[in-house]
Structure formats: C-alpha cells, structure tokens
C-alpha positions in Angstrom: 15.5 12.5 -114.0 12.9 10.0 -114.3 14.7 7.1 -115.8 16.8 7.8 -112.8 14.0 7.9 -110.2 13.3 3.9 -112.4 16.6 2.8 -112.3 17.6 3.8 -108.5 15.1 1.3 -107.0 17.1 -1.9 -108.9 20.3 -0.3 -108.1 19.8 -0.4 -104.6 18.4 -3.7 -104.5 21.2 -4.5 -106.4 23.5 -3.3 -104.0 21.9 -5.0 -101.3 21.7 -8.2 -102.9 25.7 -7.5 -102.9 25.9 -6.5 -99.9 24.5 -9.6 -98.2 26.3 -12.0 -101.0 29.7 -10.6 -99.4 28.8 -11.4 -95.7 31.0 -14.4 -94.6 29.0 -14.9 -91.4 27.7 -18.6 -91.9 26.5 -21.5 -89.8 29.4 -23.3 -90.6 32.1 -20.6 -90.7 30.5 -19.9 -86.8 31.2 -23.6 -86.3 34.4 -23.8 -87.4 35.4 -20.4 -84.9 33.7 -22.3 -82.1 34.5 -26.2 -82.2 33.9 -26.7 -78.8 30.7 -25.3 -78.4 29.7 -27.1 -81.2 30.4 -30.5 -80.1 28.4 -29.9 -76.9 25.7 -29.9 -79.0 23.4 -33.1 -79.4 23.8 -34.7 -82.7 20.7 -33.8 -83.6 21.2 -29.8 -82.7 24.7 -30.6 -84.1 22.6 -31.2 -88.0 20.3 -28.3 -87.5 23.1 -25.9 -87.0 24.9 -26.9 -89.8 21.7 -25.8 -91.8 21.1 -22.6 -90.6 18.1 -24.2 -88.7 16.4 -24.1 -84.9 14.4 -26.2 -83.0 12.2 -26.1 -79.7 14.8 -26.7 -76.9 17.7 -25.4 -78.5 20.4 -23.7 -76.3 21.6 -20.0 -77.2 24.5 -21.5 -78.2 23.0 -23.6 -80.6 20.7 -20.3 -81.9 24.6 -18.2 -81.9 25.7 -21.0 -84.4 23.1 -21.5 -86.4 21.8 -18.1 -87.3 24.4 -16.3 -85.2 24.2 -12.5 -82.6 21.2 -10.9 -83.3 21.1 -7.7 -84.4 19.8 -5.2 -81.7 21.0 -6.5 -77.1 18.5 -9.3 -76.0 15.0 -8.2 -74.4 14.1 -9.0 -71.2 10.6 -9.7 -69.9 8.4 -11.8 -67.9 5.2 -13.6 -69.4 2.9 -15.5 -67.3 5.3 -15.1 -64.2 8.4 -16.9 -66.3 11.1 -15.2 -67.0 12.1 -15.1 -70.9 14.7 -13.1 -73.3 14.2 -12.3 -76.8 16.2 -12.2 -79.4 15.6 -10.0 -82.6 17.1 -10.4 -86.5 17.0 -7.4 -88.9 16.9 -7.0 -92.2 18.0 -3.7 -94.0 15.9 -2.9 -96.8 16.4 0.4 -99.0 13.7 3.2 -99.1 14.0 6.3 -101.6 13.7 9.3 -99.8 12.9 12.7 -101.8 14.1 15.6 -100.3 14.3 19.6 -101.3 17.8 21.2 -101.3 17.7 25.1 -101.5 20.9 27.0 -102.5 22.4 29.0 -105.2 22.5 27.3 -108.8 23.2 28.3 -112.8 21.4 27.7 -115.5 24.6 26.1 -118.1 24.5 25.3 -121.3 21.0 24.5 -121.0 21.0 22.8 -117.8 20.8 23.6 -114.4 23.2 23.2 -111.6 22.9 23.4 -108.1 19.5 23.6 -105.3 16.3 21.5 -106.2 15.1 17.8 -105.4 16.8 15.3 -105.2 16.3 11.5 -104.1 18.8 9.5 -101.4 18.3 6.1 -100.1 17.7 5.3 -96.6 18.6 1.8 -95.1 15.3 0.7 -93.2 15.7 -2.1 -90.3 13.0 -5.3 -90.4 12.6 -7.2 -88.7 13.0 -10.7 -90.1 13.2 -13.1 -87.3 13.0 -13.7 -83.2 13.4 -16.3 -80.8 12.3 -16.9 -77.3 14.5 -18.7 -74.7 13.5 -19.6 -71.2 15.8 -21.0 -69.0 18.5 -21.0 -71.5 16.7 -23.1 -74.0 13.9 -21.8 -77.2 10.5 -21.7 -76.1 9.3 -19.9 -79.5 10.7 -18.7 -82.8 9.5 -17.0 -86.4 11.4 -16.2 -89.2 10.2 -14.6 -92.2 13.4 -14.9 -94.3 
C-alpha cells in the first residue's frame, strides 16, 4: 500500500501529461478551421496568433485563435463605470483524495478483501490564465502557464 500511495502521484501526472499531449486544439489548427477570421486580422495579430500569443488591443477573435474558448461562459462586469468581460482558462491538476469504505470483507490467504481506505484522484480546476476585453478589444491579461 505505500509504494502505491508513492507511485499514484507520478501516474496521474503522467496521465495528465497525456492527456494534454493528445489535445489537437492549437493556434494553428483554430486558424486553419477559421481562415476568414484569420485574415481580418492585422499582420501583426496575424504572427501573434500563430504563436499562441496576445497583445493589448487584440479582438476576441484574435484571443479565440490564439489560445482558443475559455473554459468556464464569459463574466460580465463594470469597473470604473466601463463595461468589461472576462475570460477565464483552467487547468486540471490531480489531487489524491483518501477516503474510508465500510462493508463486508475476508481475510484470504493472508490478505484481506473488501471495506477499508482507499485513495482516488480528483481532477482540480486552476486557474491558469484571464483576459479582459472592453469594447471588443483586450484591456488586460495574465497567464501563468
């Protein structure tokens, strides 16, 4: 049990690490779906997107390519009597839970079977990054990634 309780924590990074090697959500995969939002991009916008990058004055379009829909629906708000909207990234990062199970077991061939603790993984959303738009263009941004 407690080489498993030391071995769980790299399996599940692991099996994030996999997890986000598998998504085929990219800049340029986003580009390639939208062509024509893309070119109504400024050149300049046009190069940042393609890196997975943002910049004061960007258009959510520009933010959809480049790092794509964020994860959780766009907040609304007002700040200094301007309207804004927020957009927020997560992360999913794996916690070990330990939890009791009660229920009937055996004792077998010298081990036991059945109730007792046991650890599970939970997936834990972070957030990672944010951007502010007002009037349809990025006033603010951080990203942690």
């Amino acid at each position: 049990m407690r080489v498993f309780r030391r071995v769980l924590p790299v399996l599940m990074s692991l099996f994030s690490l996999a997890q986000v090697s598998c998504q085929t959500a990219t800049p340029l995969t986003r580009i390639d779906q939208n062509p024509v939002m893309f070119r109504m991009l400024s050149p300049e916008h046009q190069v940042l997107v393609q890196q997975g990058r943002i910049c004061e004055g960007m258009s959510k379009d520009a933010v959809f390519l480049a790092w794509g829909t964020p994860n959780t629906p766009p907040v609304q708000g007002q700040q200094d009597g301007l309207a804004y909207e927020k957009w927020v990234y997560n992360v999913y990062r794996p916690v070990m839970v330990d939890s009791v199970g009660f229920g009937t077991g055996c004792w077998y061939h010298g081990h036991w079977y059945g109730g007792g603790m046991s650890t599970s993984t939970a997936m834990v959303p972070e957030e990672a990054a944010w951007v502010i738009f007002q009037n349809n263009c990025v006033t603010a941004w951080e990203s942690r990634k």
